[in-house]
PATOR-374731 format. One record per residue: residue number from 1; x, y, z of N, C-alpha, C in turn. Coordinates in steps of 0.1 Angstrom, whole numbers. Atoms other than C-alpha are relative to their C-alpha. Example, Ala and Ser with C-alpha at 12.3 -4.5 7.8 and 13.67 -1.06 7.14 Angstrom:
PATOR-374731
SEFI   resi     n.x     n.y     n.z    ca.x    ca.y    ca.z     c.x     c.y     c.z
SEFI      1       9     -12       0     123     -45      78       9      12       0
SEFI      2      -9     -11       0     137     -11      71      -8      11       8
This chain:
PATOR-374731
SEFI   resi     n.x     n.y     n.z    ca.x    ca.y    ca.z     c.x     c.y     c.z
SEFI      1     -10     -10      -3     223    1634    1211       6      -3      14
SEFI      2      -6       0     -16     228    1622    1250       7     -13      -2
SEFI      3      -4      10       1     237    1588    1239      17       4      -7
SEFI      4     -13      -4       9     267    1604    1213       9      14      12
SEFI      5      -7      -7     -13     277    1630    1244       6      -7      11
SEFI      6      -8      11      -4     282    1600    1265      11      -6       1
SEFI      7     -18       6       3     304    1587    1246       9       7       0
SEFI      8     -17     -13      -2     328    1618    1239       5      -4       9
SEFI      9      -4      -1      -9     326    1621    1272       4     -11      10
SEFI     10      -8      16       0     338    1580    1280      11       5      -4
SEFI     11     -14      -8       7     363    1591    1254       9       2       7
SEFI     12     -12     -14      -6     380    1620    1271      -1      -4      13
SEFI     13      -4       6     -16     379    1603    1306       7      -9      -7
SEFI     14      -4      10       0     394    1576    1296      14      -3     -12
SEFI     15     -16      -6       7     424    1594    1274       6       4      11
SEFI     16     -11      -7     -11     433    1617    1302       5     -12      10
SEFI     17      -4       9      -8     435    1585    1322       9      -4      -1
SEFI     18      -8       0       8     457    1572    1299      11      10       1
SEFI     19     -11     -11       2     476    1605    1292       6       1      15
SEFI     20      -4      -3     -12     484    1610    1331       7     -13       0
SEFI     21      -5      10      -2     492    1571    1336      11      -3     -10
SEFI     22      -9      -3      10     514    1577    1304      14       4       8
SEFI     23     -13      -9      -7     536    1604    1325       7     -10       9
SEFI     24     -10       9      -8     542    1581    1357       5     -10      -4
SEFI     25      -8      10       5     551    1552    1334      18       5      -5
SEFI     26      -9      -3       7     576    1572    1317      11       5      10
SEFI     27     -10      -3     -14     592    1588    1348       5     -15      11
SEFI     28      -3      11      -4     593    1553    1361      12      -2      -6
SEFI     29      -8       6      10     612    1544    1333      16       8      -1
SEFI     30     -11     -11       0     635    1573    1331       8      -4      14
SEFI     31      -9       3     -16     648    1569    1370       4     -15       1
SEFI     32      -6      11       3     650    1535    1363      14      -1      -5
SEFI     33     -17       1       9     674    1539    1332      12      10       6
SEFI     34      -7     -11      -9     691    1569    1355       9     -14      11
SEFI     35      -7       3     -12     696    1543    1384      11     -15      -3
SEFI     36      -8      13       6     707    1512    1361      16       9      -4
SEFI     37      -8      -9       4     734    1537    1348      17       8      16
SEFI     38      -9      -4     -15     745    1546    1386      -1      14       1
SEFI     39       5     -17      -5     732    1583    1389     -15      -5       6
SEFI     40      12      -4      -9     705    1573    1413       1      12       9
SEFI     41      -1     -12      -8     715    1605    1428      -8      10      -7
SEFI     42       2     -10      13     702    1621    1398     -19      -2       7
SEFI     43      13       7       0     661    1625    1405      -6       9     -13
SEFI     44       4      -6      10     637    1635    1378     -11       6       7
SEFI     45       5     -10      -6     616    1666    1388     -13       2      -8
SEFI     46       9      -6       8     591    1673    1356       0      -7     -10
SEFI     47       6       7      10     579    1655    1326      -8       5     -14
SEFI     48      10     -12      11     564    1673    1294       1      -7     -10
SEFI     49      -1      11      14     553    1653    1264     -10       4      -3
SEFI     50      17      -8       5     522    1663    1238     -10      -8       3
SEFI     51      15       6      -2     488    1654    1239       1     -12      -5
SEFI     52       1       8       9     492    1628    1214       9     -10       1
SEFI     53     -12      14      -6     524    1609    1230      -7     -16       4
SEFI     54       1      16      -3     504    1581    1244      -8      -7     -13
SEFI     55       4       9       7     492    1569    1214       8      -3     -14
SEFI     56      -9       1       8     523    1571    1195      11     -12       7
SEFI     57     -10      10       3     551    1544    1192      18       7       3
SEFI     58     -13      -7      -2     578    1572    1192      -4      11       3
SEFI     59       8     -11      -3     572    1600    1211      15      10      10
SEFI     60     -10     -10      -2     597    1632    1220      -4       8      13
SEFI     61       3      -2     -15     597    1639    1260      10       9       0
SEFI     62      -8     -10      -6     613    1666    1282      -3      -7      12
SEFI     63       0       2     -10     627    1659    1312       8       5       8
SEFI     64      -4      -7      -5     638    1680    1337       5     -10      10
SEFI     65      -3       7      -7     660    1666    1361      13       8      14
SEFI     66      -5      -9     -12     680    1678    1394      16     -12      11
SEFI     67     -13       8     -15     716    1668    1414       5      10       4
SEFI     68      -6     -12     -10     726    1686    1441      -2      16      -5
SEFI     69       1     -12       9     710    1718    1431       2       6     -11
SEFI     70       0      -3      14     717    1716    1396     -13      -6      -7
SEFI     71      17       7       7     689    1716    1372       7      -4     -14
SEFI     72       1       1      15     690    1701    1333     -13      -4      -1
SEFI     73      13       1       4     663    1700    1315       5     -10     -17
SEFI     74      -5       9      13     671    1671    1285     -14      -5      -6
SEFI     75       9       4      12     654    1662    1252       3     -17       1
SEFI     76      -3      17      -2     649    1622    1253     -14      -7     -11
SEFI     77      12       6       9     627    1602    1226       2     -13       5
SEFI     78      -2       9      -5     612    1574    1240      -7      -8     -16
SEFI     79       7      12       6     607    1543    1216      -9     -11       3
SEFI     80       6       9      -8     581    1518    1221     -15       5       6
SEFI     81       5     -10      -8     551    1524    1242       4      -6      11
SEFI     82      -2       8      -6     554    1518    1275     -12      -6       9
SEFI     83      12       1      -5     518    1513    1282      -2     -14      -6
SEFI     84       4      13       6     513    1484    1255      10     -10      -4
SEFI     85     -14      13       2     552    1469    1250       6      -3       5
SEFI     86      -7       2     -12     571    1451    1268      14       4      -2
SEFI     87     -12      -8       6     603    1468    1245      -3      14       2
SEFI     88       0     -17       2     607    1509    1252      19       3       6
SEFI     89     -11     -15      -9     639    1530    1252      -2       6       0
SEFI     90      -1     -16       1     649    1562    1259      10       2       0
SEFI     91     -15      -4      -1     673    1577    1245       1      14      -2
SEFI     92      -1     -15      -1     690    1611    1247       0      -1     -16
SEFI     93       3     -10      10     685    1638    1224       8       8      -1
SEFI     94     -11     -14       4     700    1669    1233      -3       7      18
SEFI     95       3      -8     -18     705    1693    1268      -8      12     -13
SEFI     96       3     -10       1     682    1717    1265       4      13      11
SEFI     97      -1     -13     -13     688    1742    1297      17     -10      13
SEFI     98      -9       4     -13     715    1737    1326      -1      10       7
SEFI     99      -4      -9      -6     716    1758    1349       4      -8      22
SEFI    100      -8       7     -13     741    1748    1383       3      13      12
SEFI    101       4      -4      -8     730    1755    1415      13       5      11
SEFI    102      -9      -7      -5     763    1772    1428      -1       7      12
SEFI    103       0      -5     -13     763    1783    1464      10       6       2
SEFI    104     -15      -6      -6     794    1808    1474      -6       2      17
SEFI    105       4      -1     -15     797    1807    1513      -6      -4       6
SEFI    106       8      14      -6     775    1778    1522       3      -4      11
């Protein structure tokens, strides 16, 4: 029983490891394809993908992102992984949210 608890517990350390180093690959990737594009002004703020993203091939991200006080929050499926291939896009989806940071009297 300690021997088979071990292991789970190998397992699940060494997914979340995974699942975390997942995120900063992908936000890598994202500000990348942002800065190749010429909105390096644009930064990306937040990241939200499921449990099960890093071990899929295609996997359906949120990414919240911010210029000059404006927020969107966009749908983006990334192809690929970017953990095991040396091919990954991302491509848009859809806006989810906008909301623009409008200052009167600044």
């Amino acid at each position: 029983m300690g021997k088979l608890f071990s292991l789970v517990l190998l397992v699940v350390l060494g997914y979340t490891g995974i699942y975390f180093y997942y995120g900063i690959v992908i936000e890598r990737e994202v500000q990348q394809q942002l800065d190749e594009r010429g909105l390096s002004a644009v930064s990306v703020d937040n990241i939200e993908y499921g449990v099960l993203a890093p071990i899929n091939t295609i996997a359906n991200i949120e990414v919240t992102v911010t210029y000059r006080g404006s927020q969107a929050t966009l749908d983006l499926i990334v192809q690929g992984h970017p953990l095991f291939s040396d091919e990954v896009s991302v491509e848009f989806d859809g806006l989810q949210a906008l909301s623009l940071g409008i200052g009167f009297g600044q």
